[in-house]
C-alpha positions, 0 to 999 in steps of 0.5 A: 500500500503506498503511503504518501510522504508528509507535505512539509509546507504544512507543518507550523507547530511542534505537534506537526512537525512530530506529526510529520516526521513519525510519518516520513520515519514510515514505520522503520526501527530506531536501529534501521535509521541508525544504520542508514544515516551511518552506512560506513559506521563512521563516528558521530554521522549515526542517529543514536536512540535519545537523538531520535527519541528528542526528534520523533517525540519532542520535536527537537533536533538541531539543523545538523539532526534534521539533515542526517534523518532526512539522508536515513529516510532517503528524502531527495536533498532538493527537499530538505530546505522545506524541511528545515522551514519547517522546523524553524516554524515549529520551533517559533510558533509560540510568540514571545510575551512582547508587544511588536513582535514580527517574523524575520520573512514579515519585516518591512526593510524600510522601516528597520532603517535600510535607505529609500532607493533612487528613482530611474526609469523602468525601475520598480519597488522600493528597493533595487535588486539585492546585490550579494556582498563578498562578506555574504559568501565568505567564511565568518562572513555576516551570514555565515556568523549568523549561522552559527549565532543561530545554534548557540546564540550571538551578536554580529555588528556591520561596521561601515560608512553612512550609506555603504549598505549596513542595514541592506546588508544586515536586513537581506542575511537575517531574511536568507538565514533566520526568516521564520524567527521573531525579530524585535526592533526595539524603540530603547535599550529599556525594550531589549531589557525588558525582553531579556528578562523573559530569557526568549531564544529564536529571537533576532534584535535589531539594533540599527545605528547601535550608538543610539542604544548604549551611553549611559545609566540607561544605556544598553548593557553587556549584563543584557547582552550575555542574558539574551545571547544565554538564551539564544537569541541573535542581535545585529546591529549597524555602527559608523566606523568613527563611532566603533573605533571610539568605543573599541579604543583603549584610553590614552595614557592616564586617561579616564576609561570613558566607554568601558561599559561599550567596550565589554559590549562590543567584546562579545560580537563578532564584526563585519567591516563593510567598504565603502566601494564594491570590490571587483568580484562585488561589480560583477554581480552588480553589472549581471543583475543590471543585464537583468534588468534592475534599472537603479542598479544600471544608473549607480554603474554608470556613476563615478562619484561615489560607491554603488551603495551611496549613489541608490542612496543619493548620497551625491545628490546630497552632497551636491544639493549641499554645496550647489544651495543658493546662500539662503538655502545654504544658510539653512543647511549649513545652520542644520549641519552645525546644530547636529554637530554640536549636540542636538539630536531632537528634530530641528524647529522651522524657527530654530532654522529661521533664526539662526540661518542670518549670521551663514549669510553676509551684510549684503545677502541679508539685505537683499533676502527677498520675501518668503527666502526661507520658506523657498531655502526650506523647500529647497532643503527638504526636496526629496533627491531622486525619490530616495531621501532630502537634505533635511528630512521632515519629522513628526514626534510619536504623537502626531500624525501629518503634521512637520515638527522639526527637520533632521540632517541625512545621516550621509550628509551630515558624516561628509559635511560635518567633517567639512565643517568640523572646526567652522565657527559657528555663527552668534545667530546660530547660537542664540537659537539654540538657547531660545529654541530647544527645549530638550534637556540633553540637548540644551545641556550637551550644546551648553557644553560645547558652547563652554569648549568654545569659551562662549560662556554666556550661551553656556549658562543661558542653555545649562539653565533653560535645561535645569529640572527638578532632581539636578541633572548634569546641566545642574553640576556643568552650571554650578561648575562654570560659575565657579571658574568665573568667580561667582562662587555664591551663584553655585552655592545658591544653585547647589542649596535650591537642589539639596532643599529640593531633596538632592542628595548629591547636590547637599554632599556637593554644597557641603564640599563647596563650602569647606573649601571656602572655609578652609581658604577663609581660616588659611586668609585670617591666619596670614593676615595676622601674620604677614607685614603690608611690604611682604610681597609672597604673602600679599600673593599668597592671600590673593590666592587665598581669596581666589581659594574662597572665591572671592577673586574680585577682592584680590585687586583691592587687597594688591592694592590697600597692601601696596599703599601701606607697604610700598608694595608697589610703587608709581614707577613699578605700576608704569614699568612692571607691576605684578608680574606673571609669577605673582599670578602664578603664585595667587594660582597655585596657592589657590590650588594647593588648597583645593588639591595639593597633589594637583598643585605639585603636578602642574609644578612638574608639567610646568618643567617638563614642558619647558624642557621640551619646548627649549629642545624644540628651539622654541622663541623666549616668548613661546617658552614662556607662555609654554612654562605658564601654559603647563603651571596653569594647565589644570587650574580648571579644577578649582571649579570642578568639585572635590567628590568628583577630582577624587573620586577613587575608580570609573568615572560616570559620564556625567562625572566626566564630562565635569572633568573634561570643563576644566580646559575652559574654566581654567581659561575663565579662571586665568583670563578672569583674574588678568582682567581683575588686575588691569592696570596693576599688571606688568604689560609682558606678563599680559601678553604671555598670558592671553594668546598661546598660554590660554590655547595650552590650558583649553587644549592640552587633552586634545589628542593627535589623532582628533580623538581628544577634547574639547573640539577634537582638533587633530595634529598640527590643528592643536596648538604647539603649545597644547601638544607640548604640555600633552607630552609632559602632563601625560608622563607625569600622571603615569610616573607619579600615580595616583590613590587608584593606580600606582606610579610606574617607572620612568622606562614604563613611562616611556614605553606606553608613550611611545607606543601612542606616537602620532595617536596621542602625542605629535611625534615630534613633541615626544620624540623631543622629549624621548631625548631628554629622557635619554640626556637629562636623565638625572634631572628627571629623577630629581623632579620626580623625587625632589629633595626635602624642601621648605618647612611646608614640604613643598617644592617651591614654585 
């Protein structure tokens, strides 16, 4: 009697599955299916008796079993990838308990992020046809990974260049490899959380443009990561390579381990780079699906611009609407471009883009803007290219439909004309927009921060207290921080006080420490004014330092001069030919540090040494020298602002405890530049011009890195001014050399081997190779500097 064989399309349950498979077994013994699956008796191809058993009763088996069952059940192998459909069907019949949910083979491709394809005639759809990639094919290639995440659980990541082809790339190997799965495209890291928590396998997370999802308290963890990939499920994600490399990248030399928490993630997955241009083997399948017929594909071919993946993009057309705008809808555009750049991540509002776009354009242009000039500028942004995307995208927030909210940049354009303009100066019209336009919290407080890198500090303050909220916040901390370096120490305080009497806990530890640091300067002040004669010139420095200490370096002039006028401190002919010179404020200065953190104090001594030793080896001019040697002694000064919980904190910084750390470059600017102002006519003319002009760039730029992965603008190379990439040398050797409470001080030679290695990354190598040689000739002055001989009766080396 013939039994006809099991239809596997029919099969979407477990019970179907084993249903179908007892059937196909057609009544042989367990033994008979061993021995067909293993003819030559060799190890591991047979089907032992639990194997089948977990198979024929449970519905179990992996890909591997299935396939050694069908060859012991003679089913022709054209038919086994139905089988194998099947079983995938089975085995995720049953919908996780999370809302949005959809299989793999059901996803829209748009929607997970892949990009909007040109138009061309003839061509049909929304995407052109797929061309396989070489990493589609090749052995630990994204699908081949995906394969093998599939048995046991695993996270891939495509790391490429904006419209290179990423989410296409990632979207067509989860549809060829897992099509039967769940797959979850969460909104946060919160929805991957929530999702782990019920320990879901069959499961695929997207995770397009992964930085959106880590950073953070509330950013996605390694933790989440191993609790999903433990219970088998596969996430794949998409990043920029800049954002890759950042997050991957060791920290510098003494430098505070920002993304540790994105490093341990990104440890547990596999990577996938994806070019920027199609290999040869890649155009040739490209050219056969052409000849096929694919019109988008025959027009990207027959352009020379950019890669075939950039021009279905209209990647081009982007950059060349951008550069070929008239001067309003460049305007426009470049006002979007800076905005993006400098920290905004909400949609931008027509009336942000209206009031900024005046200061992109000139006298005359502003004059001659005809009526309606931004109406027609954004309609010229917003004009979709070729049918695939525009300059500036309209967007709706999650509750309105049909309505425009706010424009963002397309990603292309912004990762090609941010880098372009990377260090333009952004214009005043540009930033009063942003303080009067966002009304985003993190926004305001991450542009809050960039306009303090910039020394712009009343947009700082204006934006750090439009994004004050119950609870503190960072912006809460940057302000109190900014005020401090500018001398409004009772401003912070009050900040400090509405946040503690709110119920901060943070903020009373944070007014607390700011006032004993006041009291201690106070005590200190009234103890040398008892002591001290009105001629005695180191005292007089020693109590204007204190009152900087107190925050109270408005009083310090007036103290200068009542001493002077009691003591002859300075006379008429001194005020006319010298005054107080570069080393009284040095002196006021350190003293003002020393008692926030004698530690910091003796460093900055140190750095102030080295950097002198270097620039002298570099043949640098008296002038140069100079600011140098001042611009290394006031290198961390900054910190009198940054509270003492945070400077001596003892293991990982938060981000928000780091970006406190990274605005000492611009207090420390604030604090110098403040008090050379203060002292006016009292100060000597030469110690005004050291301290003004390469002096201040060293204190705003000395953790800028070579490679233009430093702070605060990210200048890179010859960009960072000489005397930054001096004091970098010297501040970095000697934070490895004289350690810390959490890490102990290495030798000089260990010194020397990690900076080494980081020539043309951290430091210029002409900066450190001049150095090296004095490391090699003045080997004993190092020594000596580094363990000074016993000095004066405080135990400090002198200034």
């Amino acid at each position: 009697m013939h039994v006809e064989s099991p239809d596997p399309s029919q099969v979407h349950t477990v019970p179907e599955l084993i249903s179908a498979l007892r059937a196909l077994r057609a009544g042989r013994s367990y033994t008979d299916l061993d021995k067909a699956a293993n003819p030559g008796n060799r190890p591991k191809e047979g089907l032992p008796s639990s194997t089948l058993s977990d198979l024929l009763n449970k519905g179990r088996a992996s890909r591997e079993t299935l396939e050694v069952f069908l060859r012991a059940c003679a089913v022709p192998r054209e038919q086994w990838r139905a089988w194998e459909d099947a079983r995938e069907r089975a085995l995720t019949a049953d919908v996780p308990g999370t809302a949005g949910l959809i299989r793999v083979a059901q996803a829209e491709p748009r929607r997970l992020g892949v990009h909007a394809a040109i138009d061309a005639p003839g061509a049909t759809g929304d995407l052109p046809a797929y061309v396989l990639r070489d990493t589609d094919t090749a052995p630990r290639g994204v699908r081949d990974l995906l394969a093998k995440a599939s048995g046991r659980g695993g996270m891939v990541v495509l790391v490429g260049e904006s419209s290179v082809g990423k989410s296409r790339c990632a979207y067509e190997a989860i549809a060829a490899v897992l099509p039967h799965w769940w797959l979850l495209h969460p909104a946060d890291a919160g929805q991957v959380r929530q999702i782990a928590a019920q320990a879901t396998g069959r499961l695929v997370v997207w995770l397009d443009e992964l930085q959106r999802y880590v950073g953070g308290p509330a950013g996605l963890s390694a933790a989440t990561v191993r609790v999903l990939l433990q219970a088998g499920a596969v996430l794949i994600a998409t990043i920029w390579p800049e954002r890759h490399s950042t997050y991957t990248a060791m920290p510098g030399p003494a430098q505070p381990d920002r993304y540790a928490a994105e490093r341990e993630l990104l440890d547990l997955a596999d990577v996938v780079h994806l070019p920027s241009s199609f290999s040869a083997t890649e155009c040739e399948r490209a050219e056969a699906v052409a000849a096929s017929g694919d019109q988008r594909i025959a027009l990207a071919l027959r352009s020379e611009d950019c890669g075939l993946t950039q021009i279905i993009a209209a990647a081009p057309q982007l950059v060349h609407r951008w550069r070929g705008a008239d001067p309003y809808a460049a305007a426009v555009l470049n006002a979007a471009i800076d905005a993006t750049r400098l920290g905004v991540v909400s949609p931008l509002s027509p009336d942000l883009l209206r009031a900024a776009a005046p200061g992109y354009c000139d006298a005359r242009r502003r004059a001659a803007a005809p009526p309606g000039w931004f109406e027609t500028a954004l309609a010229y942004a917003t004009g979709t290219l070729n049918g695939a995307t525009a300059a500036l995208a309209p967007v709706t927030d999650t509750t309105t439909m049909g309505q425009i909210t706010g424009y963002q940049v397309a990603d292309y354009l912004q990762q090609h004309a941010g880098q372009q303009r990377r260090v333009a100066e952004v214009p005043d019209t540009c930033w009063q927009a942003l303080v009067d336009h966002l009304t985003d919290p993190a926004d305001q407080t991450r542009v809050g921060h960039a306009a303090q890198h910039r020394l712009l500090y009343r947009h700082a303050r204006d934006l750090y207290r439009h994004a004050l909220r119950p609870g503190g916040g960072q912006a809460t901390g940057l302000l109190a921080t900014l005020l401090v370096g500018q001398g409004r120490t009772d401003d912070a305080l009050a900040l400090w006080r509405a946040q503690a009497d709110a119920g901060e806990g943070s903020a009373r530890t944070m007014l607390a420490g700011l006032l004993d640091e006041r009291n201690r300067a106070a005590r200190e002040l009234a103890r040398r004014q008892a002591d001290a004669s009105p001629g005695d010139r180191a005292a007089t420095v020693r109590m204007a330092g204190l009152l900087v200490a107190q925050g109270r370096p408005h009083d310090a002039p007036a103290l200068w001069r009542a001493r002077a006028e009691a003591g002859h401190l300075v006379t008429a002919s001194e005020r006319l030919y010298g005054g107080v010179t570069a080393d009284d404020l040095a002196g006021m200065l350190m003293t003002a540090l020393d008692v926030k953190s004698p530690h910091t104090r003796r460093h900055s001594e140190r750095v102030s040494r080295l950097a002198t030793m270097i620039g002298d080896r570099m043949g640098m001019r008296p002038d140069v020298l100079e600011a140098v040697r001042l611009g290394g002694l006031f290198h961390d000064i900054g910190k009198l602002a940054v509270p003492d919980t945070v400077l001596s904190k003892d293991g990982p910084l938060t981000d928000e405890e780091y970006t406190l750390i990274q605005s000492h470059t611009s207090c420390g600017v604030s604090v110098v530049a403040g008090l050379v102002e203060l002292f006016g006519d009292l100060l000597a003319p030469a110690a005004r011009i050291v301290l003004t002009d390469a002096a201040l760039q060293g204190i705003l730029h000395h953790h800028e890195r070579f490679d233009g992965r430093g702070y605060p603008r990210g200048l890179a190379g010859t960009e960072i001014p000489e005397s930054a990439r001096v004091i970098a040398v010297a501040d970095v050797f000697d934070a490895i050399t004289a350690g810390r409470a959490h890490r102990p001080a290495r030798s000089i030679e260990a010194a020397l081997e990690i900076m080494t290695q980081e020539a043309g990354t951290s430091f210029d190598p002409q900066m450190l190779a001049a150095f090296l040689t004095i490391a090699d000739s003045r080997r004993d002055q190092l020594e000596l500097l580094l363990n000074p001989r016993p000095a004066g009766n405080d135990g400090k080396e002198p200034i």
